[in-house]
C-alpha positions in Angstrom: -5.8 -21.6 -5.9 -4.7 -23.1 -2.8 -6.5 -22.6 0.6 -3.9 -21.2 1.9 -3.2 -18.7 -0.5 -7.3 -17.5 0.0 -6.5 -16.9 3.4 -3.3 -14.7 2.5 -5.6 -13.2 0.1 -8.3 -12.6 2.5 -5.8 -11.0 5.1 -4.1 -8.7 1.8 -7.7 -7.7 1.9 -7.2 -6.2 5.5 -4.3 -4.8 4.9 -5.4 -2.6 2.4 -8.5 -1.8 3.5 -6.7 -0.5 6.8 -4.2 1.6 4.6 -7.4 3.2 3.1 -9.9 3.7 5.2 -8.8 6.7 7.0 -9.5 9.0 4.0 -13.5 8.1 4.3 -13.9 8.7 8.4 -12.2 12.1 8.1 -15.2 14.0 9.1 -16.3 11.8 11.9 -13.5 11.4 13.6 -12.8 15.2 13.4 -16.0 15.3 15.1 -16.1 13.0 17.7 -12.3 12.4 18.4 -10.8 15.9 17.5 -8.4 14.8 14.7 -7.8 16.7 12.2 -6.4 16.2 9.1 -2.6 16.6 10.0 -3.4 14.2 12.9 -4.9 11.6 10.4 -1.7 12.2 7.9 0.5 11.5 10.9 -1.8 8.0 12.0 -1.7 6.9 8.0 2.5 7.9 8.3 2.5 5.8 10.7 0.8 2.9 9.8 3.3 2.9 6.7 6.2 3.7 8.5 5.7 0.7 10.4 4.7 -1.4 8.3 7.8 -1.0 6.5 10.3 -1.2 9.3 8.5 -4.6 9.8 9.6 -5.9 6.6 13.5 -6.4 7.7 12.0 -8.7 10.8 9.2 -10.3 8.3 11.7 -11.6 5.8 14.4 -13.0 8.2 11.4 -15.0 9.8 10.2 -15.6 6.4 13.5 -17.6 6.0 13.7 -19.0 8.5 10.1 -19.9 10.3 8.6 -20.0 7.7 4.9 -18.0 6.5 2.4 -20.0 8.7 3.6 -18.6 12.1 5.0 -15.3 10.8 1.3 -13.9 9.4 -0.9 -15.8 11.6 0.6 -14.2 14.8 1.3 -10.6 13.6 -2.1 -10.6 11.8 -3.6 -11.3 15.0 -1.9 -9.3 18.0 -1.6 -6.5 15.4 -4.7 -6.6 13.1 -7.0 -7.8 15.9 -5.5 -5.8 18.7 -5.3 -2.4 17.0 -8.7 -2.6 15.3 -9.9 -3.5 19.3 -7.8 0.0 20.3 -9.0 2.0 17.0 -12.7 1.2 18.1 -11.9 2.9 22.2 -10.1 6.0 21.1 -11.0 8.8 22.4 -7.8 11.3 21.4 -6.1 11.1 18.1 -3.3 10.0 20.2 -5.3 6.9 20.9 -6.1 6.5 16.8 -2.1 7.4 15.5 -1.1 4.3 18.3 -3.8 1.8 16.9 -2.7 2.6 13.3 0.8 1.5 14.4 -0.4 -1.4 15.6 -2.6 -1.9 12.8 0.6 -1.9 10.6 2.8 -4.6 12.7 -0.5 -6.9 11.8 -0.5 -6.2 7.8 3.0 -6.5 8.0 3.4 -9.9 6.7 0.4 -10.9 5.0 1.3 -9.9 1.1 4.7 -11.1 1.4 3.9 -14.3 3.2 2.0 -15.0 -0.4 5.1 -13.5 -2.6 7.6 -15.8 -0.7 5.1 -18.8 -1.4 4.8 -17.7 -5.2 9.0 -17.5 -5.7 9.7 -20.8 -3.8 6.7 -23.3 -5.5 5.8 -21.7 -8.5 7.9 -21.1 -12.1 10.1 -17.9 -11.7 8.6 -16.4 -15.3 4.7 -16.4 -13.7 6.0 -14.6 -10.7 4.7 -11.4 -11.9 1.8 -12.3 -12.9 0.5 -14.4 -9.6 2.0 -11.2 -7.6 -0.5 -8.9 -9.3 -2.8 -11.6 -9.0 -2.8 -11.3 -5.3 -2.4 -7.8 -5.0 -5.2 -7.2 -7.5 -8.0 -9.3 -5.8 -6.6 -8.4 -2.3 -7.0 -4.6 -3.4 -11.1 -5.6 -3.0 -10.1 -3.7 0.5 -9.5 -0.6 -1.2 -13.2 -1.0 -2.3 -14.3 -1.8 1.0 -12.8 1.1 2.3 -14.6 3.0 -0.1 -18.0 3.9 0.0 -19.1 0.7 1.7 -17.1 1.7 5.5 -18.7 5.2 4.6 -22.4 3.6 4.6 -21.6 1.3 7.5 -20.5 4.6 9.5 -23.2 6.5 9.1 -25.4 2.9 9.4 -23.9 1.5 12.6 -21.0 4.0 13.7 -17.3 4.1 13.0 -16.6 2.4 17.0 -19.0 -0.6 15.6 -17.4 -1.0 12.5 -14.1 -1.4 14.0 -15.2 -3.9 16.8 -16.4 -5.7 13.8 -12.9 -5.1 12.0 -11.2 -6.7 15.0 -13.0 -10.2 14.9 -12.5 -10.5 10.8 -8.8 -10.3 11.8 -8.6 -12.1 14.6 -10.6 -15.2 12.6 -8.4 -14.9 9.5 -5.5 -15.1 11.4 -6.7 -18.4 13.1 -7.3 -19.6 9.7 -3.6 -18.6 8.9 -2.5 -20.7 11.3 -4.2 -23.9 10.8 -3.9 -24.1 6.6 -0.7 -22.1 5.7 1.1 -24.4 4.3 4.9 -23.8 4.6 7.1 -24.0 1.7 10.4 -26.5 1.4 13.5 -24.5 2.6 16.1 -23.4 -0.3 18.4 -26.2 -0.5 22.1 -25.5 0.4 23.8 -24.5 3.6 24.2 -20.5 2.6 23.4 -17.9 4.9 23.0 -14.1 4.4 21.1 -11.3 5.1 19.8 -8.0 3.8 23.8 -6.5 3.9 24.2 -9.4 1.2 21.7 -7.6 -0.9 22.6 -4.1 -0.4 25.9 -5.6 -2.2 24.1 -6.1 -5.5 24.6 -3.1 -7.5 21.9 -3.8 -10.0 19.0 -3.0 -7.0 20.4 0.3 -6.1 19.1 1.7 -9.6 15.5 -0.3 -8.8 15.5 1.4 -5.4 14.4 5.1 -5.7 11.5 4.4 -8.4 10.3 1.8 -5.8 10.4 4.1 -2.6 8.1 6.8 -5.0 6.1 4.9 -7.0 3.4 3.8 -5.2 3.7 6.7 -3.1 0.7 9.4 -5.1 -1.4 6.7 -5.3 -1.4 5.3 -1.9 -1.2 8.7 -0.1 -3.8 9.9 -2.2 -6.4 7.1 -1.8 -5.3 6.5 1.6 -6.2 9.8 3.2 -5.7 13.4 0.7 -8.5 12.3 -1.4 -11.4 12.9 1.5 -10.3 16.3 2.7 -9.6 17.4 -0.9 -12.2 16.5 -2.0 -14.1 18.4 1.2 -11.8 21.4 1.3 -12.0 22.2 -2.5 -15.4 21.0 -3.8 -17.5 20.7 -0.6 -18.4 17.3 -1.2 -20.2 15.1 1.6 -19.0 11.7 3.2 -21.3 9.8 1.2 -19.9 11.7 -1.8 -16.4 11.2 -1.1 -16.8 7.5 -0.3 -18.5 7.2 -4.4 -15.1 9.0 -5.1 -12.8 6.8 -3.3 -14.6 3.8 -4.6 -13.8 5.0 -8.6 -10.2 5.5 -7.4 -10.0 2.0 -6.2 -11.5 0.5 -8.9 -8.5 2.1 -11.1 -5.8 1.0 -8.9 -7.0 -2.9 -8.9 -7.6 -2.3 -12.7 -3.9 -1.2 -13.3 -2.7 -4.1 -11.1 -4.2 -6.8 -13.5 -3.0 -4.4 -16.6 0.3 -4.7 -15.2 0.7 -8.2 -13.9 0.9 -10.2 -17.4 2.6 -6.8 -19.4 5.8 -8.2 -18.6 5.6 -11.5 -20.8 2.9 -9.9 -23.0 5.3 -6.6 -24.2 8.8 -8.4 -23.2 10.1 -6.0 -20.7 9.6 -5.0 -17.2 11.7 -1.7 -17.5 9.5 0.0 -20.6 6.5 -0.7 -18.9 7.4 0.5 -16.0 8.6 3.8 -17.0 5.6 4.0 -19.3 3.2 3.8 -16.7 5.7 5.7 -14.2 5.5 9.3 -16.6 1.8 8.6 -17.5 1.1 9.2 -13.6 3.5 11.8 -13.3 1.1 13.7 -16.3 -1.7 13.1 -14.1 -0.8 14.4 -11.1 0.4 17.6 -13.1 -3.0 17.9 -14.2 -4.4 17.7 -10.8 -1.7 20.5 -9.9 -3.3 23.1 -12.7 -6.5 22.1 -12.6 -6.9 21.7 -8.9 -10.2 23.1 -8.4 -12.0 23.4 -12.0 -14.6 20.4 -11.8 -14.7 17.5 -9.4 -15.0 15.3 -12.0 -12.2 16.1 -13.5 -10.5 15.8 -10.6 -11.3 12.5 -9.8 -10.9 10.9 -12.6 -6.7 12.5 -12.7 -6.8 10.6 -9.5 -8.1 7.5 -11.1 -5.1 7.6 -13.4 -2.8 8.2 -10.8 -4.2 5.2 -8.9 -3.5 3.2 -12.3 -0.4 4.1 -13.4 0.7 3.7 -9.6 -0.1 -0.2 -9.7 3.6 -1.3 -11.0 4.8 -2.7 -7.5 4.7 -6.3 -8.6 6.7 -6.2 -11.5 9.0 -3.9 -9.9 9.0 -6.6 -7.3 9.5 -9.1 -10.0 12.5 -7.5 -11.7 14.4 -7.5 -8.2 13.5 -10.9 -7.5 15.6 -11.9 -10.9 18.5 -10.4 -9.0 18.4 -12.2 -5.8 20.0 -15.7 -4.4 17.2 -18.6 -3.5 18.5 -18.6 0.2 17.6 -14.7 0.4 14.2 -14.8 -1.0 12.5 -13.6 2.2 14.8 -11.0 2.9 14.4 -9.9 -0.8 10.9 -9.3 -0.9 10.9 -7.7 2.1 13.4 -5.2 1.5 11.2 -4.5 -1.7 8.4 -3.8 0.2 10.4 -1.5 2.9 11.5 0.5 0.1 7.6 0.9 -1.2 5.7 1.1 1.4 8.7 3.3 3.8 8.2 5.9 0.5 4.7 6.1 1.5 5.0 6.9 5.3 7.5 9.0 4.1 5.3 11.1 2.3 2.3 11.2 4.0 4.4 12.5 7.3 5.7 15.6 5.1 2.4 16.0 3.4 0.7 16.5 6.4 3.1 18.8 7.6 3.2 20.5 4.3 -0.7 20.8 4.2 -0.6 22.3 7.6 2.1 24.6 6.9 0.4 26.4 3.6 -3.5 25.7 4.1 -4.4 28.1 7.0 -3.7 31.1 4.0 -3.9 29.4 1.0 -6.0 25.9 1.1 -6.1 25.2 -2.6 -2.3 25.6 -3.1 -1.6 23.5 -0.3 -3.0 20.9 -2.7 -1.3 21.9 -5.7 2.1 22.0 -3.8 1.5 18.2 -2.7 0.1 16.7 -6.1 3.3 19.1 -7.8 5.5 17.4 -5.5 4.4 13.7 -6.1 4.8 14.5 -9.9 8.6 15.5 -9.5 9.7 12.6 -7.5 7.8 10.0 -9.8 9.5 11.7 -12.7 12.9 11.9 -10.6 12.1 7.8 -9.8 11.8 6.6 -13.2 14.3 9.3 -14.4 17.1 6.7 -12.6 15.2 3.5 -13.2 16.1 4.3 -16.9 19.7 3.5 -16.3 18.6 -0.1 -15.0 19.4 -3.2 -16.5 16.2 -4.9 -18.0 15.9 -8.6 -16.8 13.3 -11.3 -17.8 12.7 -14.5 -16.0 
């Protein structure tokens, strides 16, 4: 692999470690900053929110700068300036602007790699290299485990931020000076994301994309750490151990899925496989919410698995677009995936605080119920989708 694909990898590393962490510090920063965990839902909503609204920007200067400049400089005003601001909060309002910040720096990072993958490589592999990336890069998820849980109770949450901060700020150097820019699409055409929207074969892609990665993110990213504290009273050191198993699934799922494509001859079947397989787990953790933690977690685990299916969903829109719109056509991708994300963890938190004052354990069951009907609602309309194959 190319240099400059390390780097991206590297930087896919930050990105979701940053999407992730939150769920591990939940106890310290409701001790020393006063955040609770509606405050923390709204900073992770936040982060994905953002990050998503980026994408329409990302891909136009995807097309036309190019991925060098486009990661190097959000990575690092983003990345290194909100992981600087994350490390001097003092108010949750200080932590929910950092993560927004935060998100304008991961912005471009895995899509910078996807738009080098659909311009210089073979269209049928395209699948495959994207899981590729996202599987290796998903190491973050790992980091974000049980590893920033030692380091926070080793040399304090502040520290590990400050030391956040300078990773960033050296990758995105790196970006800069070994990115390699790929050939522009040949032609004279010009478009943008309306061009897309036009295509009627993405509108049936769209919903399953804006829900599917949508339990397993929100749940790894912050609902595992206070259910798992609520519910079973487990520790920080505990819940990191948990987080860690739960990430080890999801980069798991991501290599299962890459090749399953080419290996089983269809993107839609096992996509909607692995789409009602999570949808049966998260029903599980509605009924059996509080019966073992073991249980528990490993229902997660699946979850985190089955919810690994963004790059061949990616893949099967990319068959639909023009060359010239590449950029654009990621990006929207990602918008739709990620935006379902922020989406749900700004109603979840609401939700949780809405119903956990009387009833904590069926705030939980209400959220893990409701990811299971809109997975199920997702793939329900993916069915009617035409099945394409580079």
């Amino acid at each position: 692999m190319r240099i400059d694909l390390v780097l991206l990898c590297l930087a896919y590393v930050l990105s979701q470690f940053f999407r992730a962490f939150l769920a591990v510090l939940t106890q310290v920063l409701e001790t020393d900053v006063g955040a609770t965990p509606a405050d923390l839902a709204f900073a992770s909503g936040l982060w994905f929110l953002v990050f998503a609204a980026m994408q329409i920007p990302v891909g136009a200067a995807l097309d036309r700068v190019g991925p060098r400049r486009t990661s190097a400089l959000l990575l690092l005003i983003g990345g290194g300036g909100g992981s600087a601001l994350f490390a001097m909060a003092t108010t949750p309002l200080h932590i929910t602007v950092a993560m927004g910040l935060i998100g304008v720096g991961c912005a471009p990072v895995l899509m910078a790699s996807y738009f080098i993958f659909a311009r210089m490589y073979p269209p049928a592999r395209f699948a495959t290299l994207a899981a590729l990336m996202l599987g290796v890069g998903s190491v973050g998820n790992l980091i974000a485990a049980y590893p920033t849980a030692w380091a926070a109770e080793t040399i304090g949450w502040r520290a590990t931020l400050w030391v956040l901060a300078a990773i960033s700020a050296s990758i995105a150097v790196g970006l800069w000076a070994l990115v390699q820019d790929p050939p522009k699409a040949n032609g004279t055409e010009k478009g943008s994301v309306l061009d897309l929207l036009k295509i009627p074969a993405l509108w049936l892609l769209f919903p399953l994309m804006f829900v599917n990665y949508m339990p397993a993110a929100g749940i790894r990213g912050l609902w595992i750490g206070p259910y798992l504290s609520d519910v079973f009273t487990l520790t920080t050191s505990e819940i990191g151990q948990a987080t860690l198993v739960m990430g080890v699934a999801m980069i798991l799922g991501t290599f299962c899925y890459g090749p399953a494509d080419r290996i089983f001859g269809t993107r839609k079947w096992v996509i909607i496989c692995g789409s009602v397989v999570g949808a049966v787990a998260l029903c599980g953790l509605a009924i059996f919410t509080d019966t073992s933690a073991l249980r528990s977690v490993l229902l997660m685990s699946v979850v985190g698995f089955c919810g690994a299916a963004f790059p061949v969903l990616i893949a099967h829109a990319r068959s639909f677009f023009p060359a010239h719109l590449t950029g654009r056509g990621v990006t929207l991708m990602n918008l739709f995936g990620i935006g379902g994300v922020g989406v749900m963890q700004f109603g979840s938190g609401k939700i949780h605080a809405a119903i956990a004052p009387t009833d904590s354990l069926l705030a939980y069951q209400t959220l893990f119920g409701l990811m299971a009907g809109l997975i199920l609602l997702g793939a329900l309309i993916y069915c009617f989708s035409e099945d394409r194959m580079d």
